[in-house]
C-alpha positions in Angstrom: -85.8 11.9 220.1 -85.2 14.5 217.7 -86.1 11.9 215.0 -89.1 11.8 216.3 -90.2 15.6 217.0 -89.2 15.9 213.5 -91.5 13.4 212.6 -94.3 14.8 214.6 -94.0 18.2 213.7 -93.5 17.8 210.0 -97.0 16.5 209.9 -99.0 19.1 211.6 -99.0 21.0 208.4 -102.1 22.5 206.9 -105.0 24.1 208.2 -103.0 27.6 209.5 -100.8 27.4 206.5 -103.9 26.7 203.9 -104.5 30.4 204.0 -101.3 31.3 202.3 -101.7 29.2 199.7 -103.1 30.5 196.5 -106.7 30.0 196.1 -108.0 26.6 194.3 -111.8 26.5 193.3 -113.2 23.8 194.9 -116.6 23.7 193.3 -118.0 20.8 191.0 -115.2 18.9 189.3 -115.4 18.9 185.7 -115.8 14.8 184.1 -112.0 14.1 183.7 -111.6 12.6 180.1 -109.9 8.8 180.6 -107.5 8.1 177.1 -108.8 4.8 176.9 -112.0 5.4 176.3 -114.3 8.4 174.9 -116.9 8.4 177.2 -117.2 10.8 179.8 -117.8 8.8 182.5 -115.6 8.5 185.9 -113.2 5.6 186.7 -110.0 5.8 188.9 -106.9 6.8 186.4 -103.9 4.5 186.1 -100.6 6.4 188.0 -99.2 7.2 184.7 -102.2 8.7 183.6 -102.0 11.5 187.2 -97.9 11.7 186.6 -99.0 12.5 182.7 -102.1 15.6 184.2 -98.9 16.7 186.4 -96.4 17.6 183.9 -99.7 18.7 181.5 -100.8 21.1 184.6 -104.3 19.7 184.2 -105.7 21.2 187.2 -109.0 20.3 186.1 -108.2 16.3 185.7 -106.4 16.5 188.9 -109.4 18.0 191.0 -111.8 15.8 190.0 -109.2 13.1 191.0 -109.0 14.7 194.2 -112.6 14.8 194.9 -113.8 11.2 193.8 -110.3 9.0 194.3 -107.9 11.1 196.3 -105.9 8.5 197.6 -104.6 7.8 194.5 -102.8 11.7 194.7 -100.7 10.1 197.3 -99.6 7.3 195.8 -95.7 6.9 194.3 -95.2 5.7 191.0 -91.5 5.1 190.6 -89.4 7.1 193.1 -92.0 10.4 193.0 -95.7 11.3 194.2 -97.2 13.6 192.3 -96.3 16.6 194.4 -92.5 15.6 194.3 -93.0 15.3 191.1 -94.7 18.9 191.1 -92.0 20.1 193.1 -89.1 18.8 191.3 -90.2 19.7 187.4 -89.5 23.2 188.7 -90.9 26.5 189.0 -93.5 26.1 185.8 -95.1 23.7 187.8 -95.4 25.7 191.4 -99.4 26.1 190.7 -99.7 22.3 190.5 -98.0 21.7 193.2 -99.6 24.2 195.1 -103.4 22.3 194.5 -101.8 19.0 195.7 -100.8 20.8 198.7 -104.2 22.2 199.1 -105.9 18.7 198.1 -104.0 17.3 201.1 -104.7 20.3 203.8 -108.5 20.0 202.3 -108.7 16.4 203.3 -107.0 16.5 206.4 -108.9 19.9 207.7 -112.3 18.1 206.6 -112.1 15.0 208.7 -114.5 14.4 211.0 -113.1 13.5 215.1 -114.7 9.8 214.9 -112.3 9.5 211.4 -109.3 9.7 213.0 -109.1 6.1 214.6 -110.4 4.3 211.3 -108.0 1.9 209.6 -108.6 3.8 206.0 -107.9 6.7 207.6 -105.0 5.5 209.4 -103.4 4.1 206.1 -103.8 7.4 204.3 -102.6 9.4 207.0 -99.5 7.5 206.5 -99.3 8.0 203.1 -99.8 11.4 203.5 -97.0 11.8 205.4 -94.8 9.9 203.3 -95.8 12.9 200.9 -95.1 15.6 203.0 -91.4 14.1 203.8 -90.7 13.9 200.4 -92.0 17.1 199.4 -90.1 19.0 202.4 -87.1 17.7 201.5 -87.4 19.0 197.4 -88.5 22.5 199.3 -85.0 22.5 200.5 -83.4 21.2 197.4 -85.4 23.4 195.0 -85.3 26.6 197.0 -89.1 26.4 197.2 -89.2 27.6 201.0 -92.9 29.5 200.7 -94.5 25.7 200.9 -92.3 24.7 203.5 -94.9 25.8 206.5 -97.7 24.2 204.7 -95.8 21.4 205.1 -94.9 21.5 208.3 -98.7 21.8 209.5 -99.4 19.2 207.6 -97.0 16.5 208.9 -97.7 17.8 212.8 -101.9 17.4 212.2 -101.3 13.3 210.5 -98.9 12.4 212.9 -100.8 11.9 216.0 -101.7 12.2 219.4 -99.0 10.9 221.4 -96.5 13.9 221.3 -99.0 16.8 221.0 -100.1 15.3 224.2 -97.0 15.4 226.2 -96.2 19.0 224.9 -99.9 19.9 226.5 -98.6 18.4 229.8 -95.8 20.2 229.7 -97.5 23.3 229.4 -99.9 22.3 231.7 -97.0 21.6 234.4 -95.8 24.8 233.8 -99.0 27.4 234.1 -99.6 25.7 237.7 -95.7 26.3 238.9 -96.2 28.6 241.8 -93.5 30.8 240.5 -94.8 31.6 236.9 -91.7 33.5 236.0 -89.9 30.7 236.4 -91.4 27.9 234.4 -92.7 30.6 232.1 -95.4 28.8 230.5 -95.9 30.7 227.1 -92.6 31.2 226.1 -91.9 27.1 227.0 -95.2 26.4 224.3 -93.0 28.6 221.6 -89.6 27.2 222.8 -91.3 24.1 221.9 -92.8 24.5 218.2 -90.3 26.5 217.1 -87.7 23.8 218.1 -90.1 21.6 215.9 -90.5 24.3 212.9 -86.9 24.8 212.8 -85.7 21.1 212.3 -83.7 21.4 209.5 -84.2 24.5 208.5 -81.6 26.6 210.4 -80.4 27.9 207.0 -83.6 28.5 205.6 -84.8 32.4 205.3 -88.6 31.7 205.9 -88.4 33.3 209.7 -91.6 35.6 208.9 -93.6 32.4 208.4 -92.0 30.4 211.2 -92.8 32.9 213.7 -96.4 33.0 212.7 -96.6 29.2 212.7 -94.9 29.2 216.2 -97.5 31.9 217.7 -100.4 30.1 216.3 -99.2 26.7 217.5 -97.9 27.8 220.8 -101.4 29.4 221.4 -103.5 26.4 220.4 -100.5 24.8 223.3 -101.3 26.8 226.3 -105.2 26.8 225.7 -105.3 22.6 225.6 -103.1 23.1 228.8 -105.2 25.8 230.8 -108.5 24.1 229.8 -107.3 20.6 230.6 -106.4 22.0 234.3 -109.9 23.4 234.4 -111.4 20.0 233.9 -109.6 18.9 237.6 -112.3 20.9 239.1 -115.2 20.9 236.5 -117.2 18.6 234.6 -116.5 19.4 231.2 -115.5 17.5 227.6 -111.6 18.3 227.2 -110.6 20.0 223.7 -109.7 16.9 221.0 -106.1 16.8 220.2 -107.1 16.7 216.6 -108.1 20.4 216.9 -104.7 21.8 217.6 -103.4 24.2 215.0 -106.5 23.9 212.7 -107.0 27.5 211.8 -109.5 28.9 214.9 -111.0 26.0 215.8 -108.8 25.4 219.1 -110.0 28.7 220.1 -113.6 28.2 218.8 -113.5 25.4 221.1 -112.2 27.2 223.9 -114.5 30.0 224.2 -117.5 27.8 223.7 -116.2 25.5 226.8 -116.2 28.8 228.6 -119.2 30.1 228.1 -121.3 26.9 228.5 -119.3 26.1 231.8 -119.6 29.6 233.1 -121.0 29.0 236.8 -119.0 26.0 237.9 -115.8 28.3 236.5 -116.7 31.1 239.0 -118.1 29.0 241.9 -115.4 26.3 241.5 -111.8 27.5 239.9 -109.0 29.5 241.7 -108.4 33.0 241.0 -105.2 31.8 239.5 -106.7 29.8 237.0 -109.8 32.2 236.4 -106.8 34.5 235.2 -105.2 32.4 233.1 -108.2 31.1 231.1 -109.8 35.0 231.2 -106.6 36.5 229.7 -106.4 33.6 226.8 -109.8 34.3 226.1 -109.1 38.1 225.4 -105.7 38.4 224.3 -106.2 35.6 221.4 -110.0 36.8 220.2 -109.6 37.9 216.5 -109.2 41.2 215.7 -107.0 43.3 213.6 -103.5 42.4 215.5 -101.2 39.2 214.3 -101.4 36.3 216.3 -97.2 36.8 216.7 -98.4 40.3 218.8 -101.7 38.5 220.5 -99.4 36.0 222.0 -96.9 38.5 223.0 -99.4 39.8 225.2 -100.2 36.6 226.6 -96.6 35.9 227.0 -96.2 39.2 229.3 -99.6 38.4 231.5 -99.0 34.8 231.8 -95.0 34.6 232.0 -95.2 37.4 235.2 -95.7 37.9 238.7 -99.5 37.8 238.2 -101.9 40.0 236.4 -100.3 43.7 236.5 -99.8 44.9 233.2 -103.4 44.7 231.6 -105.2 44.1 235.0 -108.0 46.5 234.3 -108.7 44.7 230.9 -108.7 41.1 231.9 -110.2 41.5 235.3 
């Protein structure tokens, strides 16, 4: 079971995390030169040819091989991809392997909901995760922890649907307990991702980032959860797994749902629930706060008695 958390969560990586990484222009890629020939013209490179723009750091060649044949940045040659390969030439090469990271949060963030169920996709989603095993492990090895959330989004967002879905019915059990403070809903969403986040990594001095990772996971968590109980009274489209710690876009979703379903939500849902999905909607809009202390007021609403401590906001 743990096995296969791990292999969940290590997937989810990228979206969230993309914003710590350094910036990588993403504008038109420059003609990559091909040694065999001197025209400038595109074909897809050789593996040894990508290994060789690695240890070069030629960020140029590598971008355009990103944008016109990026499945070939996730293939092995030898015992290495070309991140590992990043990652275990050393520091000198942290920039390189910070694009590959990026290359693979890029593709994964840009792909549309009807993508997910296609073969190619499948197969590359996969591979990706191949890469993101490999490359957690040589963040450990190296001492490189500052990728190590990136890769943990990553993993969690390729691995699928299956376990983000139970964890959503878990959550969902929990906010319609009677007894809130007992099944405690919002702190059962963290217990849960940081039990994922923190596979492995017990020795690992990154708790800054885990804790950001866990409050923006745990959030996207309860608001699946809250909106999938108000679709037992309401005709409504549910909020695609797929979304789920992609940087806003749970909560983009979220709000839009409430808006458009506005009436049936106040002629049709319970107080209780009206509460629930009005304090999510407040407590998590962006503003100047971290998501760590959003959350912890949606952990002290939603985790008591009933609406007592910001009553006069929410209500």
């Amino acid at each position: 079971m743990m096995a296969t958390t791990a292999s969940v969560m290590l997937s989810l990586a990228v979206a969230v995390a993309c914003k710590a990484l350094i910036p990588i222009p993403f504008g038109r890629p420059a003609k990559a030169k091909i040694a065999s020939t001197n025209e400038e013209r595109w074909r897809d490179p050789e593996p040894w040819e990508i290994v060789r723009a690695v240890e070069k750091k030629d960020a140029n060649y590598l971008i355009a091989v990103r944008d016109r044949a990026f499945h070939l940045l996730l293939h092995k040659t030898g015992d290495a991809t070309p991140l590992h390969h990043a990652m275990r030439i050393g520091p000198s090469h942290r920039d390189i392997a910070i694009l590959l990271v990026e290359a693979m949060c890029r593709w994964v963030t840009n792909l549309e909901d009807k993508d997910m169920d296609m073969d190619e996709s499948k197969v590359l989603l996969k591979a990706l995760r191949t890469n993101m095993k490999l490359a957690f492990k040589a963040s450990l090895k190296f001492h490189q922890h500052d990728l190590i959330v990136s890769f943990l989004q990553a993993w969690l967002m390729s691995e699928g649907d299956r376990w983000l879905a139970s964890q959503i019915h878990t959550i969902r059990l929990a906010l319609r307990a009677p007894d809130g403070t007992e099944t405690k809903p919002v702190e059962t969403a963290a217990g849960i991702m940081r039990d994922f986040a923190t596979w492995e990594l017990e020795k690992v001095k990154c708790k800054t980032e885990i804790d950001d990772y866990v409050a923006n996971s745990s959030a996207d968590l309860v608001m699946m959860a809250a909106w999938s109980i108000a679709l037992d009274s309401i005709d409504g489209e549910p909020i695609p797994i797929w979304y789920f710690s992609r940087e806003d876009r749970t909560y983009r979703a979220f709000t839009s749902r409430l808006e458009e379903h506005k009436v049936e939500i106040d002629r049709k849902l319970g107080k209780r629930v009206k509460w629930q999905l009005r304090v999510l909607e407040k407590a998590l809009a962006p503003r100047s706060e971290t998501m760590v202390q959003r959350m912890q007021v949606v952990r002290e609403e939603l985790d008591s008695e009933g609406p007592m401590t910001y009553l006069g906001y929410y209500t």
